[in-house]
C-alpha positions in Angstrom: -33.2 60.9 84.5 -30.9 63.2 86.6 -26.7 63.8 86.1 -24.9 63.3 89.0 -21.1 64.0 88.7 -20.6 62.8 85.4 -22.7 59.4 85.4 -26.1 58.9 84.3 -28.6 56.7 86.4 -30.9 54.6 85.2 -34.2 54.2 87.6 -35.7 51.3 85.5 -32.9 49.1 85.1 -30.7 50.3 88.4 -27.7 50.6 86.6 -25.5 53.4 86.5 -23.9 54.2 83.4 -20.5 56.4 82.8 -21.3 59.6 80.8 -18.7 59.2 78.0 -20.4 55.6 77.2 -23.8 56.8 75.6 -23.9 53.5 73.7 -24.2 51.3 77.3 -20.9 49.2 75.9 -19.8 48.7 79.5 -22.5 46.5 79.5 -21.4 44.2 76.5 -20.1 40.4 78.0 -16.6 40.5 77.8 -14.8 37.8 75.3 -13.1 35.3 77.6 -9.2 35.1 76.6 -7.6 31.5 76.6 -5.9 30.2 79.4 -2.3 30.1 78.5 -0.2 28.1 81.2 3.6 28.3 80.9 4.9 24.7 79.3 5.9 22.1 82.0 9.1 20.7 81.4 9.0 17.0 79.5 10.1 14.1 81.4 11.2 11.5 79.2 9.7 8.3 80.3 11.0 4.8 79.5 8.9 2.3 77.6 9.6 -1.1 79.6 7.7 -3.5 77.3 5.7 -3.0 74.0 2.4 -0.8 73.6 -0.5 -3.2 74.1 -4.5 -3.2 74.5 -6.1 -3.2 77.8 -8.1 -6.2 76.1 -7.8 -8.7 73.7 -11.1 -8.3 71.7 -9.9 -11.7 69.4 -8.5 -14.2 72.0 -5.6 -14.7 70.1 -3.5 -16.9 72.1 -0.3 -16.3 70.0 0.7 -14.2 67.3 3.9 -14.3 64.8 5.7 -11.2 64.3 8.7 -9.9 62.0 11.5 -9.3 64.0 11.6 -5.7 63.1 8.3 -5.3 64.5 8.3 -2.9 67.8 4.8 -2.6 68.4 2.0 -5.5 69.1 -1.7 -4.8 69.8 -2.7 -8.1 71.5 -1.8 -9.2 75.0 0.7 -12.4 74.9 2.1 -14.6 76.7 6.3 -14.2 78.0 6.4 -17.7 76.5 5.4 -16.9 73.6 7.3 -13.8 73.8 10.5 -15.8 74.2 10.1 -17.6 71.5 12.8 -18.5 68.5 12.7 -16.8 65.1 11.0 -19.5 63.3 9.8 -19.8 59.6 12.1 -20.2 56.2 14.9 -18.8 55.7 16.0 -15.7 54.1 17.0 -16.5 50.6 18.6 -13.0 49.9 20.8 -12.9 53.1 24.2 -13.4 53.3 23.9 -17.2 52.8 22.8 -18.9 49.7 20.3 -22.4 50.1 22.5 -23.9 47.7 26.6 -24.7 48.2 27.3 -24.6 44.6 25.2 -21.6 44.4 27.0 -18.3 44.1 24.2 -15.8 42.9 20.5 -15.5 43.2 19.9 -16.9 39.8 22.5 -19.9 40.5 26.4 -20.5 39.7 28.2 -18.0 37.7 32.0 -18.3 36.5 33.5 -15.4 34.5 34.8 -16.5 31.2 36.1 -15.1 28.4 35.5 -16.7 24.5 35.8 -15.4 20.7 32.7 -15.5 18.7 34.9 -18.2 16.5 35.6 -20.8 19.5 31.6 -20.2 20.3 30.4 -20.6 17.1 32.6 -23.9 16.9 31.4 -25.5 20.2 27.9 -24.2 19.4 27.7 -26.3 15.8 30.0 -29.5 17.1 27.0 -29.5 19.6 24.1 -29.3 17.2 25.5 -31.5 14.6 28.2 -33.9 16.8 25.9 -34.0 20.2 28.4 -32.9 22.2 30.7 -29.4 23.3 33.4 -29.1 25.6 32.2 -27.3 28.9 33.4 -23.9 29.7 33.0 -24.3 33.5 36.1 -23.6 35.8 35.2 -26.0 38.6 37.4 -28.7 38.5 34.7 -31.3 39.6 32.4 -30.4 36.6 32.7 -32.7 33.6 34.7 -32.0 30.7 32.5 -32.8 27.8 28.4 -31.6 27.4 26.1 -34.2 25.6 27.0 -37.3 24.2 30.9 -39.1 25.2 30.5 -41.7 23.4 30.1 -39.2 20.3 33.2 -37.0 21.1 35.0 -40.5 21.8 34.6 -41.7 18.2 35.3 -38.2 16.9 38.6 -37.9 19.4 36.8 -34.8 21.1 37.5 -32.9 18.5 35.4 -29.7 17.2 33.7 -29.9 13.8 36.0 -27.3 12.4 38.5 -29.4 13.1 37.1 -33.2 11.9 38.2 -34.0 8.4 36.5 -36.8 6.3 39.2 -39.3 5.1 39.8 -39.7 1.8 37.9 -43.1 1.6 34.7 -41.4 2.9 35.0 -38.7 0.1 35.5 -41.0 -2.6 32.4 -43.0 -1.5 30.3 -39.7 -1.2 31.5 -38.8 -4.9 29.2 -38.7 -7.2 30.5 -41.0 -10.2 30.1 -40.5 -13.9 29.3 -43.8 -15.9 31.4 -45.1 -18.6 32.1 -42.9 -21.8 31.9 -45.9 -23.6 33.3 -47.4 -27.0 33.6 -44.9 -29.8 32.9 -48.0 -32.4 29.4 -48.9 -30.7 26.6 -46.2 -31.8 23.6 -48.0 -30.5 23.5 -50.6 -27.2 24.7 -51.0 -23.9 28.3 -50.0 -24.4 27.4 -47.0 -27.1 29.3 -44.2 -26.8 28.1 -41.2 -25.3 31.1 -38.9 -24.7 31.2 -35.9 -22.0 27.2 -36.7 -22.5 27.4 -39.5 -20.3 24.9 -39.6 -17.3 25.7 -40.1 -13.5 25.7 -43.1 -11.0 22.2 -42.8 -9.2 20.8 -40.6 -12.0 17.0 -42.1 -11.9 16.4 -42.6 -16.3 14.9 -45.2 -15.7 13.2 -46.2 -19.3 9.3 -47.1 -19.6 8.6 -49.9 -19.5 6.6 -51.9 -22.5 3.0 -52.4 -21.3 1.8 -55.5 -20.6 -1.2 -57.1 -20.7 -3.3 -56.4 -18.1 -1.9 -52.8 -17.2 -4.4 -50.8 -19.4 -6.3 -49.8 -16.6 -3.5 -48.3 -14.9 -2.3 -46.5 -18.1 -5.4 -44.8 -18.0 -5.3 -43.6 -14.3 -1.8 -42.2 -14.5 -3.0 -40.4 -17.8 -6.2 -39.3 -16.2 -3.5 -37.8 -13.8 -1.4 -36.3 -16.4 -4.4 -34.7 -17.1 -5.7 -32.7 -13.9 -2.3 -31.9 -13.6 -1.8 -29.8 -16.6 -5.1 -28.4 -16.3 -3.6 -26.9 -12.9 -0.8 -25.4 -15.5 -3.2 -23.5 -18.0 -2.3 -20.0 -18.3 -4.2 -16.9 -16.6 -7.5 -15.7 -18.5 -6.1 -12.7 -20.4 -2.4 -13.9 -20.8 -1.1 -13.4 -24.3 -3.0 -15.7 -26.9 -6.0 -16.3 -24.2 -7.3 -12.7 -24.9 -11.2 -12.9 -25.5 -14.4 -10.9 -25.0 -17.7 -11.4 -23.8 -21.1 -10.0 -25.3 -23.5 -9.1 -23.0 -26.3 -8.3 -25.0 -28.9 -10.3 -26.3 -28.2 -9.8 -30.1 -25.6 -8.5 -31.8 -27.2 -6.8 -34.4 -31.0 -5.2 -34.5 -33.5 -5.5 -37.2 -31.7 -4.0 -39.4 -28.7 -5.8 -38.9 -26.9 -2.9 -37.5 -24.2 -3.8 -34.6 -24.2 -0.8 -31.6 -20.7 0.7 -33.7 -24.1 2.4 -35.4 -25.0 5.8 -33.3 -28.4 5.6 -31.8 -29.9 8.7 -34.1 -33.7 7.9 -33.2 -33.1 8.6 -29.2 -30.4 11.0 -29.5 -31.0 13.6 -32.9 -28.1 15.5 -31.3 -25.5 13.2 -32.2 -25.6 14.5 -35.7 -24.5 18.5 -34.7 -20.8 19.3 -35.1 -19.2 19.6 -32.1 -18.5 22.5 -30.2 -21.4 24.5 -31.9 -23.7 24.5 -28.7 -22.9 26.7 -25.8 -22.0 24.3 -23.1 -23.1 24.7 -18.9 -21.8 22.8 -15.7 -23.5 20.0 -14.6 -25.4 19.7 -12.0 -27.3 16.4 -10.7 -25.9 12.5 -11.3 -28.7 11.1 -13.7 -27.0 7.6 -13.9 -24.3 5.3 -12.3 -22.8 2.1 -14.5 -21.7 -0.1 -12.2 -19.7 -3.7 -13.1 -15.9 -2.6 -12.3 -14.9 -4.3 -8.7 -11.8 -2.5 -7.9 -10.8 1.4 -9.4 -11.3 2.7 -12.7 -8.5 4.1 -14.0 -9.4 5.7 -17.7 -12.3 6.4 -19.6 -12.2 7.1 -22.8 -15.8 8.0 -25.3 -16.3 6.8 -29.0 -14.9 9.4 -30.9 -17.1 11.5 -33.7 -20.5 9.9 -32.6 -19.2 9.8 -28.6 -22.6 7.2 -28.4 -19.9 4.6 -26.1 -17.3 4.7 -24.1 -14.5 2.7 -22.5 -13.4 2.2 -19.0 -10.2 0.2 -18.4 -9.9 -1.1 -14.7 -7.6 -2.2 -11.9 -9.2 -5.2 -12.0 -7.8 -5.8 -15.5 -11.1 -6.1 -17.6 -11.5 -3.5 -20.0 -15.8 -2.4 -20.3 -17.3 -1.1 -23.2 -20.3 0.9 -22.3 -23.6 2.4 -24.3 -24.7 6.2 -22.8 -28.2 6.5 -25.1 -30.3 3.3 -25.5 -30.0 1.5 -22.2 -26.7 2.6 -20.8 -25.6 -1.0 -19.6 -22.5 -3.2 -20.7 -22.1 -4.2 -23.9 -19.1 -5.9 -23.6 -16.2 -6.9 -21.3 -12.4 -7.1 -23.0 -10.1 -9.9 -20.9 -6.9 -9.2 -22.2 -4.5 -7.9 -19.2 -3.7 -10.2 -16.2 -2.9 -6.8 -14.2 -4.4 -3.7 -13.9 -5.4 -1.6 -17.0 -3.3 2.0 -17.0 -4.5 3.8 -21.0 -6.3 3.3 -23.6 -7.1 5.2 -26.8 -9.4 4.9 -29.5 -8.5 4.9 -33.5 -9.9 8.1 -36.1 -12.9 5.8 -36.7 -13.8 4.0 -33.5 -13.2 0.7 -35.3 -10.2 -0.6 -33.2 -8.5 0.8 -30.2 -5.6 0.0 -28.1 -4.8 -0.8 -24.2 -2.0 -1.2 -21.9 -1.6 -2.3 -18.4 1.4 -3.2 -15.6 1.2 -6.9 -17.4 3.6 -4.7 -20.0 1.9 -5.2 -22.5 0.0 -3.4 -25.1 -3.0 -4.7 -27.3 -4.8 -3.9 -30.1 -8.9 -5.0 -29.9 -11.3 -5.3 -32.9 -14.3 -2.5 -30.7 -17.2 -4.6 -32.6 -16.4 -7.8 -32.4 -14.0 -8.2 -29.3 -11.0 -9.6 -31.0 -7.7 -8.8 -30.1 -5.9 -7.9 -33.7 -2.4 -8.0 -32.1 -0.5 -7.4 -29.1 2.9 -5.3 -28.1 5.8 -5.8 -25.6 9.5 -4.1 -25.2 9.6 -5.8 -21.7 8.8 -2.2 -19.7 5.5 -0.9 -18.2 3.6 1.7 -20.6 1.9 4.2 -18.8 0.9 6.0 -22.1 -0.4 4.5 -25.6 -1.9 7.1 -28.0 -2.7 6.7 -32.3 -1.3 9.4 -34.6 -4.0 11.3 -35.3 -3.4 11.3 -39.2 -5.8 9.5 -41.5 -2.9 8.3 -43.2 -0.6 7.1 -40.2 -3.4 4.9 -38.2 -1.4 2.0 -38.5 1.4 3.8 -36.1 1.3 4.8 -32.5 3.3 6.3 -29.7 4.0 4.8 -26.3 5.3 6.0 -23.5 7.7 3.4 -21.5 8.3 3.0 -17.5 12.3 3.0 -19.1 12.0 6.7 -20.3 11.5 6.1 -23.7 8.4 6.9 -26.1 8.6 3.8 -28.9 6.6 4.4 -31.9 5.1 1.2 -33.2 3.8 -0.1 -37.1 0.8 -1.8 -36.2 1.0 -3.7 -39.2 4.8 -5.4 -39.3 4.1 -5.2 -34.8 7.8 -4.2 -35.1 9.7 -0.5 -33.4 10.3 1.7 -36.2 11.8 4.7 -33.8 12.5 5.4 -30.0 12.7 8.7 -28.4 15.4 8.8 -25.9 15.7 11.9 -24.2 13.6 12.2 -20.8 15.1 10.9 -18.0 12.4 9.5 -15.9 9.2 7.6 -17.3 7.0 9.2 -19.5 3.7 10.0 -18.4 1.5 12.0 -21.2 1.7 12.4 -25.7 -0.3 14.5 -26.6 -0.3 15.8 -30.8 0.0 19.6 -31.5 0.8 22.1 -34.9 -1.5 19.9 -37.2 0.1 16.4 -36.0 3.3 17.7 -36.9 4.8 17.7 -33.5 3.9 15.9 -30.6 4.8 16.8 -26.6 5.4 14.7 -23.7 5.7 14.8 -20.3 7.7 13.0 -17.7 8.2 11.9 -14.3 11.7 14.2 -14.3 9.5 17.1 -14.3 10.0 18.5 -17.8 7.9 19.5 -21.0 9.3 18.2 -24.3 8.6 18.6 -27.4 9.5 16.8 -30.2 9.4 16.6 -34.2 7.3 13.5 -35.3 9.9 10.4 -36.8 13.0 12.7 -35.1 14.3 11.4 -32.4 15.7 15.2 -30.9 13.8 17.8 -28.9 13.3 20.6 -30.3 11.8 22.6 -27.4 12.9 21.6 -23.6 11.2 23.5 -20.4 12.5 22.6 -17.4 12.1 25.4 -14.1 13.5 24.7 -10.8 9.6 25.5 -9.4 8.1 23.0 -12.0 6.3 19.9 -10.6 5.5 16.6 -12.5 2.6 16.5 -14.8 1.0 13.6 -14.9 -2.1 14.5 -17.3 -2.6 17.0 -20.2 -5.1 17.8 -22.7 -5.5 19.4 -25.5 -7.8 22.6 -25.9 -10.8 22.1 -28.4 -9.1 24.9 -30.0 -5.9 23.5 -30.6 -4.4 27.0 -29.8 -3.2 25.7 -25.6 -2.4 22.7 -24.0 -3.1 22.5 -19.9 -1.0 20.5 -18.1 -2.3 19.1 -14.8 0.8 20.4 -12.3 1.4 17.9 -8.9 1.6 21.4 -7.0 -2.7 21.4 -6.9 -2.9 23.7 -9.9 -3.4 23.5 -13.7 -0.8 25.4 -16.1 -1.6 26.3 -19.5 1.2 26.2 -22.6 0.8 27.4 -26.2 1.2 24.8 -28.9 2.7 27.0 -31.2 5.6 28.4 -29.2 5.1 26.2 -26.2 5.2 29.1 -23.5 3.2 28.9 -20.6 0.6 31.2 -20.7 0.7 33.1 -17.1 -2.6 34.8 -17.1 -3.9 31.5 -17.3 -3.7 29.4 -13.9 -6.4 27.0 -12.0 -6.3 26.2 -8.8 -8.0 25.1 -5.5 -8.9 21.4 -6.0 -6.1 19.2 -4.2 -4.9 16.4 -6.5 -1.2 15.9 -4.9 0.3 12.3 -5.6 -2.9 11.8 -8.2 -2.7 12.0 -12.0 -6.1 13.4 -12.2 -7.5 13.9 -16.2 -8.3 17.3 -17.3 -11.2 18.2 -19.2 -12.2 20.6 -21.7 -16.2 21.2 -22.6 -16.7 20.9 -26.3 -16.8 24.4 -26.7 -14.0 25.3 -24.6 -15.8 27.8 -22.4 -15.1 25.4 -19.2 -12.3 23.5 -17.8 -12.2 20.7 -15.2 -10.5 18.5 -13.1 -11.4 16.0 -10.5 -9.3 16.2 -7.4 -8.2 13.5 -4.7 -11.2 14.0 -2.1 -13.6 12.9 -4.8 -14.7 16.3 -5.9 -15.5 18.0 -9.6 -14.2 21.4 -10.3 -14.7 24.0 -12.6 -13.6 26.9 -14.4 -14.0 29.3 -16.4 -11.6 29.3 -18.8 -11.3 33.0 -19.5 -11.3 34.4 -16.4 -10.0 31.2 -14.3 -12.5 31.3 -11.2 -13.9 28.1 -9.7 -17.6 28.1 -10.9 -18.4 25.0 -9.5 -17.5 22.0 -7.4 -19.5 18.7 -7.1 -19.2 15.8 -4.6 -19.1 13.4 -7.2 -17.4 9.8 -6.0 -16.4 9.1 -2.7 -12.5 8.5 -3.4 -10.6 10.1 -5.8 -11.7 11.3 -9.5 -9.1 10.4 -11.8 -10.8 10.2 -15.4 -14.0 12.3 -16.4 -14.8 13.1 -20.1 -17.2 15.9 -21.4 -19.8 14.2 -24.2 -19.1 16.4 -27.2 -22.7 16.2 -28.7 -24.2 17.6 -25.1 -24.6 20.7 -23.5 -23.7 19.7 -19.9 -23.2 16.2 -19.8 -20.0 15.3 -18.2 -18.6 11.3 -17.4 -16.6 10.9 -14.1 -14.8 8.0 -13.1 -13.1 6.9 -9.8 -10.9 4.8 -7.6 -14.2 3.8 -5.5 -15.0 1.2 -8.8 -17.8 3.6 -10.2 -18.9 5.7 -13.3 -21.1 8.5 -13.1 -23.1 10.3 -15.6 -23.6 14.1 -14.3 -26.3 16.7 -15.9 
């Protein structure tokens, strides 16, 4: 390779190659640049006839066209070219099809009419047949519907017709004769301002003749079905009864099931309370027999070997727990659901009350009912007085705000308590029977002596919710009140102050009067809640200990057995009862 004057030459390829471009990028092609031409000047052409095809692929031979069409693809003939606009014509132009027509929808007239002259020609035409006609156009008719109608009426409206005083007195109703004051007995007896009316239909039986047996005996056959179709609902007062669903009534020793099962459950003779208790844990038996929600439970008191569920579907069950835990019998009292009931001291009798308003008293062994109740109102509460002395009395709380105490022996009101001011929900007995408290859909705690009609303690707080349900603590020292605001308050029955340090919450039971529950000994307290769930806590410290998934609506009633350790009853909406271990 040899420099000559500032080029390099390349003896193998034959190229020579400037000095500066030691990379050979002279030799790179070149990129073409685009041919830009300068922009000829348009000339605007004139279109003398339509864009067509060079061909008609179709062999259309004509072809119709709007008029606003500019463009064809098809190759036709001038004739056809030339032809007229042909085809319907235009309903929405300028000219209507119709001469009488004035809009699209046909002939419109403005007019102007008071509801009175409308309502007037609207009845002459429903009741007459005919109504003058509104129209403007002097060659429409004067009269709509029938001429020969408004002819006999004198066109006239029926506001303005008036029956003559002939036609009244014919449509008069006529009273018959008074008759003579002298005649008691006959055709022309007198009867006085007694007397019946021309047309009255009294007509007399006639005597039976000969013959007409046969018919006698049909229509009284009739008679029959037809007050059969009258007889009053199963459960109305004075058809109360009870069925027995076991196979005897008493055992070998002639004992009825009042008589506590001691041979399968020793327990029931402990005192109650004196075991430690636990929280269940397991469901080890479901009665089943209720078809819509149960609404209370309530167990045998002392022994607590039964218990009874009343029902929205207004049967009251009577149910064994130790032997076979089936029905033993079914109360038809109510002819609507069943909303309390409550046992006497001894088990021997209890009472009920349901939205029928009324309120009855049943025989527990044999299924009688001993007596029934009614003020006219709903009772949402019925509850004995707990004195061995005062069984024949008990309290009820009315849908009219009033608790009415009741003697169970004359059936008659021997005081009412007047003082809440929406209807009264809970009674529950405090200070050795002495004094009883109540609670109320106005969202106040009362308190009241027993037999006086005044409170002597009133708690109302702006914060307070309605409490629907309260119970007693097995130590007679608190009360808990089950508040709508998903939590559980606790008052002293002494002084009837809540006790703050004492508060349960987290179960949801908004809108539900949900029972609360005590175990025997006290240790526990429970609630069911409206998603079907069983809480508890511990009542000294108040933490949730545990919750079951007990019923798949809400839990409204549940009872602790008070001869068990850990046996709990729960009862729901969902038409079930559960026994829990």
């Amino acid at each position: 390779m040899s420099l000559i004057q500032g080029y390099s030459s390349d003896e193998d390829e034959g190229q020579v190659l400037p000095t500066n471009d030691a990379f050979g990028l002279v030799l790179l092609p070149a990129a073409k640049k685009p041919r830009v031409e300068p922009p000829k000047p348009m000339s605007v052409v004139p279109h003398s006839a339509p864009d067509v095809l060079s061909e008609d692929p179709l062999k259309q031979t004509s072809l119709i066209t709007r008029p606003t069409d500019t463009q064809m693809n098809v190759n036709i003939t001038y004739d056809d070219m030339m032809l007229p606009i042909q085809g319907p014509e235009n309903p929405y132009g300028d000219r209507n099809r119709f001469d009488n027509q004035n809009a699209l929808a046909g002939h419109v007239e403005e007019q102007s009419m008071s509801d009175y002259a409308f309502r007037q020609q609207h009845l002459t035409h429903s009741i007459l047949g005919y109504s003058a006609n509104p129209s403007v156009d002097p060659n429409a008719p004067a009269i709509i519907g029938s001429i020969e109608a408004a002819q006999a009426n004198g066109f006239a409206t029926l506001g303005s017709t008036k029956a003559s005083r002939s036609q009244k007195k014919a449509l008069k109703r006529k009273r018959k004769a008074a008759g003579n004051l002298e005649v008691v007995d006959g055709d022309d007896a007198y009867v006085g301002p007694w007397g019946s009316w021309e047309g009255d239909d009294n007509k007399e039986t006639p005597v039976e003749a000969e013959g007409e047996g046969e018919e006698s005996e049909e229509e009284s056959e009739e008679e029959q079905v037809v007050r059969r179709k009258g007889k009053p609902k199963r459960g109305a007062p004075g058809q109360e009864h009870s069925v027995f669903h076991g196979k005897s009534m008493t055992d070998y020793q002639g004992r009825t099931y009042m008589h506590p099962p001691i041979v399968e459950a020793p327990q029931l003779q402990s005192e109650v309370g004196s075991q430690e208790t636990f929280i269940p844990k397991v469901c080890v038996h479901t009665w089943t027999g209720h078809t819509q929600g149960v609404s209370v439970i309530r167990v045998l008191p002392n022994t607590g070997h039964l218990f009874l569920s009343g029902s929205m579907d207004t049967k009251i069950k009577l149910w064994d727990i130790y032997t076979h835990g089936n029905c033993l019998r079914t109360f038809h009292g109510h002819v609507k659901a069943v909303k309390d009931l409550t046992f006497s001291n001894d088990g021997r009798k209890f009472l009920s009350c349901g939205y029928d308003r009324q309120m009855k008293l049943w025989d527990t062994e044999t299924g009688q009912c001993l007596n029934r109740f009614s003020n006219g109102k709903i009772p949402y509460v019925v509850r004995f007085h707990p004195d061995e002395d005062k069984q024949n009395i008990f309290l009820a709380g009315m849908s009219d705000k009033k608790i009415v105490q009741y003697d169970i022996r004359t059936g008659e009101i021997t005081q009412e308590y007047d003082q809440h001011l929406g209807p009264v929900n809970t009674i529950i007995f405090v200070d050795e029977n002495r004094r009883f408290v109540t609670t109320s859909d106005d969202k106040t705690i009362r308190a009241w002596d027993f037999d006086i009609p005044v409170t002597i303690k009133y708690i109302a707080e702006p914060y307070m919710h309605s409490m629907p349900a309260v119970t007693v603590h097995p130590s007679k020292k608190y009360f808990a009140a089950q508040s709508l605001d998903n939590q559980i308050l606790v008052y002293s029955t002494d002084n009837f102050r809540q006790a703050r340090n004492k508060r349960f919450a987290g179960h949801s039971i908004a809108g539900y009067a949900c029972q609360v529950g005590f175990s025997p000994d006290g240790k526990w307290i429970s609630s069911g809640d409206g998603e079907g769930n069983m809480v508890f806590w511990e009542w000294k410290t108040g933490r949730i200990k545990s919750r079951l998934k007990a019923h798949s609506k809400v839990v409204i009633a549940h009872e602790w057995l008070p001869h068990e350790t850990s046996k709990v009853i729960t009862a729901s909406w969902d038409g079930l009862i559960k026994l829990w271990d």
